[in-house]
PDBQT receptor file of N, H, CA, C and O in Angstrom, charges set to zero:
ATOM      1  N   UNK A   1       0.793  -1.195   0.000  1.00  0.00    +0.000 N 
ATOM      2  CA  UNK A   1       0.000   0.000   0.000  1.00  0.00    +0.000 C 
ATOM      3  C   UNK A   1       0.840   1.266   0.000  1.00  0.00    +0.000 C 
ATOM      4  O   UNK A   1       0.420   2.296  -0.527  1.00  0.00    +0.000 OA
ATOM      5  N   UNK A   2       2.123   1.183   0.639  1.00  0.00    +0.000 N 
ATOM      6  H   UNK A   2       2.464   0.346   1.066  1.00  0.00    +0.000 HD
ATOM      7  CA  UNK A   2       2.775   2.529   0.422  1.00  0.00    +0.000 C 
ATOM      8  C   UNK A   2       3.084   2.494  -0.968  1.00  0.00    +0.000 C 
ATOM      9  O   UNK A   2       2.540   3.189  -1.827  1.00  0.00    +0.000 OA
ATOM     10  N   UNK A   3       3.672   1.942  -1.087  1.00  0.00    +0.000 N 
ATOM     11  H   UNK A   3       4.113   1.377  -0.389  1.00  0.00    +0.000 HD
ATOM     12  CA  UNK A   3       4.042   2.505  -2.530  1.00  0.00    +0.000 C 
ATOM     13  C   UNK A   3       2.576   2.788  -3.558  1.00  0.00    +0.000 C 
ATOM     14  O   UNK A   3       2.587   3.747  -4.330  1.00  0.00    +0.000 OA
ATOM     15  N   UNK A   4       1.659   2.097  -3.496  1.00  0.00    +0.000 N 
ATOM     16  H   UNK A   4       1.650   1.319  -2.869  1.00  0.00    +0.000 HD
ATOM     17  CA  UNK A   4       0.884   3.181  -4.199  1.00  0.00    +0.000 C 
ATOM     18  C   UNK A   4       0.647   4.384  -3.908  1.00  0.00    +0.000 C 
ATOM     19  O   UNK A   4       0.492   5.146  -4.863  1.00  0.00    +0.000 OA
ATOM     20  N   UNK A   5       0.529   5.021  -2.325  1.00  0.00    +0.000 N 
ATOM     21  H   UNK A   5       0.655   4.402  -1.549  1.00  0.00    +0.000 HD
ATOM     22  CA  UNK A   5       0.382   6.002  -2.032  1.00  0.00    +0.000 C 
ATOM     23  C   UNK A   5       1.561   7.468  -2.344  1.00  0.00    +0.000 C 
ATOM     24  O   UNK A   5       1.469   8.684  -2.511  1.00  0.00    +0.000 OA
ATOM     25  N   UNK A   6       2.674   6.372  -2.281  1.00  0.00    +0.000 N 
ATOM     26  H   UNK A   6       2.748   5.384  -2.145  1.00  0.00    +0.000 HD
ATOM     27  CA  UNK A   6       3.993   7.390  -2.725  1.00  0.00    +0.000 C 
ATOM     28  C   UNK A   6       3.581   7.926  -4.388  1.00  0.00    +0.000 C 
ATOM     29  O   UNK A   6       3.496   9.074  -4.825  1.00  0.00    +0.000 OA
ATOM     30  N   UNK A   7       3.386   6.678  -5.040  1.00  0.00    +0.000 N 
ATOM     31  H   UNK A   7       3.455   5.746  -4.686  1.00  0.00    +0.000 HD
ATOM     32  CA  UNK A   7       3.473   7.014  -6.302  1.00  0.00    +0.000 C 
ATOM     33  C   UNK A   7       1.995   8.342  -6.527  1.00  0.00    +0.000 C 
ATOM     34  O   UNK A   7       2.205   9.453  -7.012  1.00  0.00    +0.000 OA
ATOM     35  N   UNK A   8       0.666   7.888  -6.073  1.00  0.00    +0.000 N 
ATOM     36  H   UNK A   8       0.496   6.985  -5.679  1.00  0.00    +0.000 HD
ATOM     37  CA  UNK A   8       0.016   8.875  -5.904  1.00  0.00    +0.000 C 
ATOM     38  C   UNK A   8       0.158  10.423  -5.714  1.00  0.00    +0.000 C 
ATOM     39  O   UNK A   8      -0.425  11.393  -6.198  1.00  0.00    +0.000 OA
ATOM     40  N   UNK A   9       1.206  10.252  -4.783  1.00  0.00    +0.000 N 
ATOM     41  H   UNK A   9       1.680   9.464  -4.390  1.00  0.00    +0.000 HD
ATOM     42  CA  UNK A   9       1.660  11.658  -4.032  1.00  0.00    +0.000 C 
ATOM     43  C   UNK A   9       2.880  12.342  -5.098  1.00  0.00    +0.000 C 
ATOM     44  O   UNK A   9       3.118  13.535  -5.290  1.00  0.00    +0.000 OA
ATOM     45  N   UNK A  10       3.528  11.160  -5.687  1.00  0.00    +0.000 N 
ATOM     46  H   UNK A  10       3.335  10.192  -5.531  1.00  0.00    +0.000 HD
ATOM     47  CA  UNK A  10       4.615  12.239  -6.963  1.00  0.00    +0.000 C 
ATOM     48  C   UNK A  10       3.654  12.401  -8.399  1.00  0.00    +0.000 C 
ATOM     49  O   UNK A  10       3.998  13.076  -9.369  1.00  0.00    +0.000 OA
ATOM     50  N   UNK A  11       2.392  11.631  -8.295  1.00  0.00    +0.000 N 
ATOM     51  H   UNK A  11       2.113  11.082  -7.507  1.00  0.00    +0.000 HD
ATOM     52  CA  UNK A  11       1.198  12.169  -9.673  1.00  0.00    +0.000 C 
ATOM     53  C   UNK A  11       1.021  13.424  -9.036  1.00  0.00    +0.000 C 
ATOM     54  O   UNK A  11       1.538  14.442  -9.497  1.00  0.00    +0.000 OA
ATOM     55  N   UNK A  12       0.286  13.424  -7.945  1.00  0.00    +0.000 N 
ATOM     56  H   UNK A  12      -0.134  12.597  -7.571  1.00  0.00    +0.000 HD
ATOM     57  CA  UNK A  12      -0.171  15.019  -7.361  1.00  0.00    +0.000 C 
ATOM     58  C   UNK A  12       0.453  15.896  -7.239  1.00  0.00    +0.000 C 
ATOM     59  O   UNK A  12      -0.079  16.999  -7.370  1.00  0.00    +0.000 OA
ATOM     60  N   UNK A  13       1.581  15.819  -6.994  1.00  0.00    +0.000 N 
ATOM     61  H   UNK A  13       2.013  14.923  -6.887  1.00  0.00    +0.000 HD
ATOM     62  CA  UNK A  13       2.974  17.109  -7.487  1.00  0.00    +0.000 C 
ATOM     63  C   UNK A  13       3.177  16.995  -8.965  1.00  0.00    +0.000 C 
ATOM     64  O   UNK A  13       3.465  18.047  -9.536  1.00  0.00    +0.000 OA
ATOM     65  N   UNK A  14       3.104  16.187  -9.505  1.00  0.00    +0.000 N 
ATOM     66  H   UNK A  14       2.870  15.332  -9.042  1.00  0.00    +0.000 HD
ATOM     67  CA  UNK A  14       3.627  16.507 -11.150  1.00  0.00    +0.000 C 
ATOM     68  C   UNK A  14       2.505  17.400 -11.564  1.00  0.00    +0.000 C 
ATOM     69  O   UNK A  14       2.687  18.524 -12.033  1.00  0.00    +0.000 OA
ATOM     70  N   UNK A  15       1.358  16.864 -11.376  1.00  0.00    +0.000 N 
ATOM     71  H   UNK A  15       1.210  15.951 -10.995  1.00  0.00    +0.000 HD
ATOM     72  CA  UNK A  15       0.088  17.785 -11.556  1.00  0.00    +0.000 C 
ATOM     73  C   UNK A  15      -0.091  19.249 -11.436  1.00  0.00    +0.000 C 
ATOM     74  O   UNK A  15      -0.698  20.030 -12.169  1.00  0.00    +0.000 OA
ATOM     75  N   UNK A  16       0.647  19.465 -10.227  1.00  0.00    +0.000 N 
ATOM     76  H   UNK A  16       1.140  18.830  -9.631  1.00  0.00    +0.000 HD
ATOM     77  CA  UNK A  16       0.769  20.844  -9.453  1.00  0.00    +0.000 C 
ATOM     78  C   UNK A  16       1.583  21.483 -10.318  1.00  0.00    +0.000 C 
ATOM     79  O   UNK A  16       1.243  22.466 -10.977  1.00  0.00    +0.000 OA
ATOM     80  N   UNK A  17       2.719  20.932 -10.348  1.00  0.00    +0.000 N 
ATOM     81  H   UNK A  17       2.995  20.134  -9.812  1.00  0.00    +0.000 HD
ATOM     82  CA  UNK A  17       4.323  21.561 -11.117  1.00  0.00    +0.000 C 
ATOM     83  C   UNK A  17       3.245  21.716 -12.520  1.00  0.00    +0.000 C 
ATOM     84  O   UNK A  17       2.702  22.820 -12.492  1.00  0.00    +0.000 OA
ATOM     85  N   UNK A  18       2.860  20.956 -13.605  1.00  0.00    +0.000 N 
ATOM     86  H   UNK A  18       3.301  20.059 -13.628  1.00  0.00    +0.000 HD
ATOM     87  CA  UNK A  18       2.443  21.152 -14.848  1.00  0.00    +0.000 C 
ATOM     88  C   UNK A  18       1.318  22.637 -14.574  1.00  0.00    +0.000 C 
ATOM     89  O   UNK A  18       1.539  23.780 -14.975  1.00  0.00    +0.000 OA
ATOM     90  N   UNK A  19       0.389  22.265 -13.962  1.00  0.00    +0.000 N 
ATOM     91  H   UNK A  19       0.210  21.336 -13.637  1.00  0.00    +0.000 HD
ATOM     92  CA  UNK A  19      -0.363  23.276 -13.741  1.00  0.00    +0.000 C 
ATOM     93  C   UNK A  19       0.221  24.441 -13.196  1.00  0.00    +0.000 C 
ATOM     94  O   UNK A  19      -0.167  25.433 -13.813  1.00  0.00    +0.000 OA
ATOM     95  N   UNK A  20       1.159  24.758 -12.099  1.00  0.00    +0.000 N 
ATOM     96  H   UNK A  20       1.475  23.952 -11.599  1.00  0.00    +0.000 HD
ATOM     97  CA  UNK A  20       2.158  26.157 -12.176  1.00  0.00    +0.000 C 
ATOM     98  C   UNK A  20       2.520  26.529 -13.185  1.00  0.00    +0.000 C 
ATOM     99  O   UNK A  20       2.385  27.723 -13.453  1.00  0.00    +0.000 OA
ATOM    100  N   UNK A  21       3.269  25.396 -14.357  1.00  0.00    +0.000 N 
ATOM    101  H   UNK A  21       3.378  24.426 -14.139  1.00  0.00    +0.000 HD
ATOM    102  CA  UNK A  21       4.124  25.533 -15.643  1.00  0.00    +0.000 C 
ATOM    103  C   UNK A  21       3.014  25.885 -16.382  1.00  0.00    +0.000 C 
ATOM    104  O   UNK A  21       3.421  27.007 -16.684  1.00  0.00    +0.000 OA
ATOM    105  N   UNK A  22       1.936  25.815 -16.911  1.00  0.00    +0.000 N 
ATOM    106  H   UNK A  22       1.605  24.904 -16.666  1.00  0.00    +0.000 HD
ATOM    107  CA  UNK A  22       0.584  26.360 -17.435  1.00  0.00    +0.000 C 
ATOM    108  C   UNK A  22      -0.054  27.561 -17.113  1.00  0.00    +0.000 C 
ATOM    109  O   UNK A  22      -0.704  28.142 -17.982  1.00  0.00    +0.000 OA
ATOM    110  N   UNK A  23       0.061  28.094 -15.775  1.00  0.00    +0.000 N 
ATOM    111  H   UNK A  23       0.589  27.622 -15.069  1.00  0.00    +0.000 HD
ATOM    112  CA  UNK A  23      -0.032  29.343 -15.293  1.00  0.00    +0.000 C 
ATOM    113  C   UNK A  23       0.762  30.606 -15.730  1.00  0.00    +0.000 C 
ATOM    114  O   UNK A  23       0.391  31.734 -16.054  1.00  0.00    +0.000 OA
ATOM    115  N   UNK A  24       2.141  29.947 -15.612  1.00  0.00    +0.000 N 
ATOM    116  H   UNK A  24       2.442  29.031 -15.348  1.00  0.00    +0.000 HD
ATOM    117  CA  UNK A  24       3.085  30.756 -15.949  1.00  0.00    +0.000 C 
ATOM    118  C   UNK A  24       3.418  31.385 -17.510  1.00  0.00    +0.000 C 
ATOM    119  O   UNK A  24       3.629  32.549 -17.847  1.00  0.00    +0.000 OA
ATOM    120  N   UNK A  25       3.377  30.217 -18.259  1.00  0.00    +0.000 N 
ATOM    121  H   UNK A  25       3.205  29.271 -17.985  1.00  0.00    +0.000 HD
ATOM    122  CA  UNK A  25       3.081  30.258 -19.614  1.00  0.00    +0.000 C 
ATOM    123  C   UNK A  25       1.822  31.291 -19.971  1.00  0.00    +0.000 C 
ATOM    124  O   UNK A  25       2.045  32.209 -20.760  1.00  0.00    +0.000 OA
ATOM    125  N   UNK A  26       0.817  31.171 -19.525  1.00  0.00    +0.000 N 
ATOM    126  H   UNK A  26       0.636  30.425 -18.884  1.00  0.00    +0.000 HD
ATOM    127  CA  UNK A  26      -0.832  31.619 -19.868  1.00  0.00    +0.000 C 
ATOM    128  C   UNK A  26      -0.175  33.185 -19.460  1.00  0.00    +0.000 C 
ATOM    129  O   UNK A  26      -0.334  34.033 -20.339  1.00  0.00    +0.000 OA
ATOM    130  N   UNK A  27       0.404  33.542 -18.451  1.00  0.00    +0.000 N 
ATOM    131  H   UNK A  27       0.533  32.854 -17.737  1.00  0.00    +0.000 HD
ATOM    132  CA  UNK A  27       0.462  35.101 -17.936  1.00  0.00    +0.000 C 
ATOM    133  C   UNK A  27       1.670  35.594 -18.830  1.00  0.00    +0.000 C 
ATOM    134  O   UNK A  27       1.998  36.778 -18.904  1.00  0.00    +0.000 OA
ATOM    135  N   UNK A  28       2.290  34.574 -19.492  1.00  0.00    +0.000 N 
ATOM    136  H   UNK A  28       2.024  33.612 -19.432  1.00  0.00    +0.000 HD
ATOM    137  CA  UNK A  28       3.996  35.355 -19.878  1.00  0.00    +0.000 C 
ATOM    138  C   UNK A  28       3.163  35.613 -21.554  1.00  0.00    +0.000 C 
ATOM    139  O   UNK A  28       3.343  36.640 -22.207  1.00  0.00    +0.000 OA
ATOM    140  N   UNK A  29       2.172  34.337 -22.064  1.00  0.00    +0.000 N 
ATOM    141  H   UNK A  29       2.026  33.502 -21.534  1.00  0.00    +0.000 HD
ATOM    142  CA  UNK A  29       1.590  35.311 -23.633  1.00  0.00    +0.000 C 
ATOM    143  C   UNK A  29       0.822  36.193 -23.394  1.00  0.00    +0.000 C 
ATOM    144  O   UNK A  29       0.941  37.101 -24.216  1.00  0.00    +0.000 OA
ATOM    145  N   UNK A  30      -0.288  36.460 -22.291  1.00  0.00    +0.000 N 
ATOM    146  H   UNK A  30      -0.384  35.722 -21.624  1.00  0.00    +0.000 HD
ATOM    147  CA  UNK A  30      -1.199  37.427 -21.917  1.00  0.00    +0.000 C 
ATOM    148  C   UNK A  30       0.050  38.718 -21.737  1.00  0.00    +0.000 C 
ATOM    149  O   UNK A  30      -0.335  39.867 -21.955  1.00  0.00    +0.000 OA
ATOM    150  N   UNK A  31       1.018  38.575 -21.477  1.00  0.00    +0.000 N 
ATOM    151  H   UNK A  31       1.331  37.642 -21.300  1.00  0.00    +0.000 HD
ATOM    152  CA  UNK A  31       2.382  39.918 -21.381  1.00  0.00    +0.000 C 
ATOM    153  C   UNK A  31       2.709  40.323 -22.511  1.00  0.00    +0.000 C 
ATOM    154  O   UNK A  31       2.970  41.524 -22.574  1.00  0.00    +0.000 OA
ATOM    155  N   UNK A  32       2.802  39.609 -23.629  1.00  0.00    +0.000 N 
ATOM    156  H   UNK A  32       2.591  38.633 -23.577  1.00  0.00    +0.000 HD
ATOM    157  CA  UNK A  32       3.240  39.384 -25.089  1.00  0.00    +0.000 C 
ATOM    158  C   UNK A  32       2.315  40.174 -25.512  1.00  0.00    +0.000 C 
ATOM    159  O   UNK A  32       2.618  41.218 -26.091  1.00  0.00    +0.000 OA
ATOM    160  N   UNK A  33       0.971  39.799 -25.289  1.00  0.00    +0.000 N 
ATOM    161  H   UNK A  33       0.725  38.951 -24.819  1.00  0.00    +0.000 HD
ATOM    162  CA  UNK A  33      -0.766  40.216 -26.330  1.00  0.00    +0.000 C 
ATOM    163  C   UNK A  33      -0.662  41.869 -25.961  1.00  0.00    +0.000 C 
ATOM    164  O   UNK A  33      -0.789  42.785 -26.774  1.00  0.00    +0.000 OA
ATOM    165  N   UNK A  34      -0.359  42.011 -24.304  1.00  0.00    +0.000 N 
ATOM    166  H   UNK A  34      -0.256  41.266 -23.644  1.00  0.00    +0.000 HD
ATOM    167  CA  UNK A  34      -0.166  43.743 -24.397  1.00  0.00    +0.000 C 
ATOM    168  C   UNK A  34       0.760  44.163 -24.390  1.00  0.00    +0.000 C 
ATOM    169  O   UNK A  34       0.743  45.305 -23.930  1.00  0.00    +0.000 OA
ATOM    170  N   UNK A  35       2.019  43.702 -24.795  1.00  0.00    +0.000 N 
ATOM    171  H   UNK A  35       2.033  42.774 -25.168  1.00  0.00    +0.000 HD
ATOM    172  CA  UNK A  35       2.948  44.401 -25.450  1.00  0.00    +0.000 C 
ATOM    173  C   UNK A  35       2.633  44.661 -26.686  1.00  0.00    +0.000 C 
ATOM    174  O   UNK A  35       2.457  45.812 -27.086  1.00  0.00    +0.000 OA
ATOM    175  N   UNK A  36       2.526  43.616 -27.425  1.00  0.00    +0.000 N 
ATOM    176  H   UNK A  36       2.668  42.681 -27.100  1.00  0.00    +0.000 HD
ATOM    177  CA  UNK A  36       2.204  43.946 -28.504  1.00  0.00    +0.000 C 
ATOM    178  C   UNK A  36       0.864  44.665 -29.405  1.00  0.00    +0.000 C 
ATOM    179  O   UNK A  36       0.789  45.080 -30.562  1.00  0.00    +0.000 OA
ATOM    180  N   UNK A  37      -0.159  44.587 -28.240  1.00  0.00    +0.000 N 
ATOM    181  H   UNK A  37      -0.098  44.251 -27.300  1.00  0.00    +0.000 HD
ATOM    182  CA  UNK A  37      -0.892  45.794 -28.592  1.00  0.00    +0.000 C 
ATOM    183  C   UNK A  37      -0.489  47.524 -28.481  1.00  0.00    +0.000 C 
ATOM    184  O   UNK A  37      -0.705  48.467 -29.242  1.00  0.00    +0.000 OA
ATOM    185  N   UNK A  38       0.123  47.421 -27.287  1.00  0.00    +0.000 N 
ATOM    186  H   UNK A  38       0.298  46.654 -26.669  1.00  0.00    +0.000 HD
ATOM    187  CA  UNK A  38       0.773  48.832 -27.004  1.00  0.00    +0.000 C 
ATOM    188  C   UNK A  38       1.649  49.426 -27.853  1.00  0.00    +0.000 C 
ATOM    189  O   UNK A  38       1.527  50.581 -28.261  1.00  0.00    +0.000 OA
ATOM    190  N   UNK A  39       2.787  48.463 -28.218  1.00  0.00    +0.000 N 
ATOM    191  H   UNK A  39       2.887  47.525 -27.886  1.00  0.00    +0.000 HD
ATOM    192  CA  UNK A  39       3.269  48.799 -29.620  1.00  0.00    +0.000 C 
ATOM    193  C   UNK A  39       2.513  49.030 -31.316  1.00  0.00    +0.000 C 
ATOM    194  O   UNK A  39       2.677  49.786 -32.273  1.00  0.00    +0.000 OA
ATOM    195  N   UNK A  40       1.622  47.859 -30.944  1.00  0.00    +0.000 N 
ATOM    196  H   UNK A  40       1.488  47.245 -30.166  1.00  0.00    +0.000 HD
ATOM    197  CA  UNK A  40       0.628  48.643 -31.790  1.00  0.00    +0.000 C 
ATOM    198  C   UNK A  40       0.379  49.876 -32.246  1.00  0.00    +0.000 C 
ATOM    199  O   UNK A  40       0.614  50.557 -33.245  1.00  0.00    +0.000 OA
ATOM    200  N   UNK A  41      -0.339  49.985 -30.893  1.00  0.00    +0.000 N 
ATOM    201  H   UNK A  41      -0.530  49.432 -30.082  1.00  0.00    +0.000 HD
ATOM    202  CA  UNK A  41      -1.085  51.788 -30.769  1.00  0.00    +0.000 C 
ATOM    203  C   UNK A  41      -0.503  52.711 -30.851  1.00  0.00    +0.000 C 
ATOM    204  O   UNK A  41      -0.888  53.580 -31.634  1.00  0.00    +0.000 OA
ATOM    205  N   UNK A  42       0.707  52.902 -30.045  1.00  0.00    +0.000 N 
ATOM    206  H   UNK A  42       1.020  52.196 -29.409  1.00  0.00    +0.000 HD
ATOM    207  CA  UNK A  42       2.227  53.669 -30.406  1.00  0.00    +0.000 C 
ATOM    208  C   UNK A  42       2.448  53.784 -31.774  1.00  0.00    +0.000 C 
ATOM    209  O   UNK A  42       3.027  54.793 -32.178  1.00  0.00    +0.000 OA
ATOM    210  N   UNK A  43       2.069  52.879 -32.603  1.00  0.00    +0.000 N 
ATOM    211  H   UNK A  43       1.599  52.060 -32.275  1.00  0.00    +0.000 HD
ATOM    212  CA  UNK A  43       2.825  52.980 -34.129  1.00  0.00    +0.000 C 
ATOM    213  C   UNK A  43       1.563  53.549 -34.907  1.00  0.00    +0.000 C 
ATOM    214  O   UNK A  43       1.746  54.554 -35.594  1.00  0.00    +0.000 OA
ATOM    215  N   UNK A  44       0.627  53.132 -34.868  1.00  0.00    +0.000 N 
ATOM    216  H   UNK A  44       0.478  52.315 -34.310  1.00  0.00    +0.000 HD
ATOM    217  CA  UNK A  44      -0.755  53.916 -35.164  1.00  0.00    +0.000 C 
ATOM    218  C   UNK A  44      -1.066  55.597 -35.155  1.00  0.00    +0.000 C 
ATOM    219  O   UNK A  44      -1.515  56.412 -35.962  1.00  0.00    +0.000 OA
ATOM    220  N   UNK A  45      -0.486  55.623 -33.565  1.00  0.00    +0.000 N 
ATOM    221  H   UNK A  45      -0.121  54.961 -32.910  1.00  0.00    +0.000 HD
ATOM    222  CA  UNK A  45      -0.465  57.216 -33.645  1.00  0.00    +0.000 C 
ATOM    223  C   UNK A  45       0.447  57.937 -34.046  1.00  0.00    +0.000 C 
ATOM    224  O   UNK A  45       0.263  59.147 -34.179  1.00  0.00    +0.000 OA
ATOM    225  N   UNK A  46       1.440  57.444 -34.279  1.00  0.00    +0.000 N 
ATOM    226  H   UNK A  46       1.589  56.461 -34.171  1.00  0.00    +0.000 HD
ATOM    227  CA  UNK A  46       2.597  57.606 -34.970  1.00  0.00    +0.000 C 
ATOM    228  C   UNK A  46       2.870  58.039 -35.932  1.00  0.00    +0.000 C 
ATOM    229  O   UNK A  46       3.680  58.932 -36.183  1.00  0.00    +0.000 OA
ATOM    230  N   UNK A  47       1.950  57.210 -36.862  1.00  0.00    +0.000 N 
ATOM    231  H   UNK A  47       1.292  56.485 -36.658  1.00  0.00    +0.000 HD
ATOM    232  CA  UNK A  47       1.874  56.839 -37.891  1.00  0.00    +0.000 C 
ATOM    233  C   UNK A  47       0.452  58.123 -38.132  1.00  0.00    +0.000 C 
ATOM    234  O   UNK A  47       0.659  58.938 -39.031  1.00  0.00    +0.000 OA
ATOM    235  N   UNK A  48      -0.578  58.224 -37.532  1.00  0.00    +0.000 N 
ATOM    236  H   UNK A  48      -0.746  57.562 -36.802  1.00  0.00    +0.000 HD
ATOM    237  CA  UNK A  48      -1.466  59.490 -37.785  1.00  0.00    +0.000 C 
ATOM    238  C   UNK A  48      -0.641  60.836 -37.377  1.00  0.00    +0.000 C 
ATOM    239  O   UNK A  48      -1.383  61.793 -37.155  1.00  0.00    +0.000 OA
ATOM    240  N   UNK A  49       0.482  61.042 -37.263  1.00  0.00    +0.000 N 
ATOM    241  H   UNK A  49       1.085  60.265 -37.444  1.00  0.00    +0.000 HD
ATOM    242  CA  UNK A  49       0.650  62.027 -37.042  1.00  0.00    +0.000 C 
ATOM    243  C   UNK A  49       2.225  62.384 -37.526  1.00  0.00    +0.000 C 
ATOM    244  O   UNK A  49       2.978  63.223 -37.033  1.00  0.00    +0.000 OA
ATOM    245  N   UNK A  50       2.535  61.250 -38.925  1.00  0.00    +0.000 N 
ATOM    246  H   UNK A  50       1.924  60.568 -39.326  1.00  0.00    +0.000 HD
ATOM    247  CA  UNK A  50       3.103  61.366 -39.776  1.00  0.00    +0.000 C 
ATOM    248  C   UNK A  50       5.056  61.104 -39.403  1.00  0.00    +0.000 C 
ATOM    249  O   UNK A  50       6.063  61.112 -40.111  1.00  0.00    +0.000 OA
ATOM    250  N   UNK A  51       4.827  60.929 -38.153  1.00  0.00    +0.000 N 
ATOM    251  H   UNK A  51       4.009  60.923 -37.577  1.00  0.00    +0.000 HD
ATOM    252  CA  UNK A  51       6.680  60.213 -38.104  1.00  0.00    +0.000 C 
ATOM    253  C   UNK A  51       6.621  58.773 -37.815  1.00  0.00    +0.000 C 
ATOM    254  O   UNK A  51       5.747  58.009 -37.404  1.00  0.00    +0.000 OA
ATOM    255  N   UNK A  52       8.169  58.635 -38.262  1.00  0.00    +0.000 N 
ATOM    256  H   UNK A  52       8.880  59.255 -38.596  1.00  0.00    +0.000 HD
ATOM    257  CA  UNK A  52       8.528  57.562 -38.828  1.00  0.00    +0.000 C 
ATOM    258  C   UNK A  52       8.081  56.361 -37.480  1.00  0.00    +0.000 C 
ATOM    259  O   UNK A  52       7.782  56.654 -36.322  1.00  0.00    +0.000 OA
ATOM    260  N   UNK A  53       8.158  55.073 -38.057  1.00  0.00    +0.000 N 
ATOM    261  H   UNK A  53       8.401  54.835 -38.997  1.00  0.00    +0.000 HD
ATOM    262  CA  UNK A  53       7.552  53.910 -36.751  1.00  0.00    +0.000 C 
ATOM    263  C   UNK A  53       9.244  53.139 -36.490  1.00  0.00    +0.000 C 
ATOM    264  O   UNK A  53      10.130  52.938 -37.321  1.00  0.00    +0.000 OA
ATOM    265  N   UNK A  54       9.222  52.940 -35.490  1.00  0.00    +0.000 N 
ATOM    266  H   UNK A  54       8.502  53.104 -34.815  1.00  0.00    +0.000 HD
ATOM    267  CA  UNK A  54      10.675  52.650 -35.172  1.00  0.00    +0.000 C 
ATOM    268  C   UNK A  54      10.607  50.867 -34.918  1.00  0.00    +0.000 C 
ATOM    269  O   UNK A  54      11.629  50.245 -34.631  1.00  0.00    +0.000 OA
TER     270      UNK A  54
């Protein structure tokens, strides 16, 4: 019986660790989506108001 329970207990941490590693990922492209909107908009107005986009 222990050892199923051990092995149980390193599924339930791998679980945890993947799901942190999924968290982390999800917030670092959600960082990406408004960077790269902000740069966007920066180049937009930029761009309406006739200098160059860098």
């Amino acid at each position: 019986m222990g050892h199923d329970e051990t092995q149980d207990d390193r599924r339930t941490q791998e679980r945890a660790e993947i799901t942190a590693r999924l968290a982390r990922f999800k917030s670092t492209q959600e960082k990406f989506a408004r960077e790269r909107e902000e740069f966007a908009r920066q180049a937009w107005r930029k761009a309406q108001r006739g200098e160059a986009a860098e």
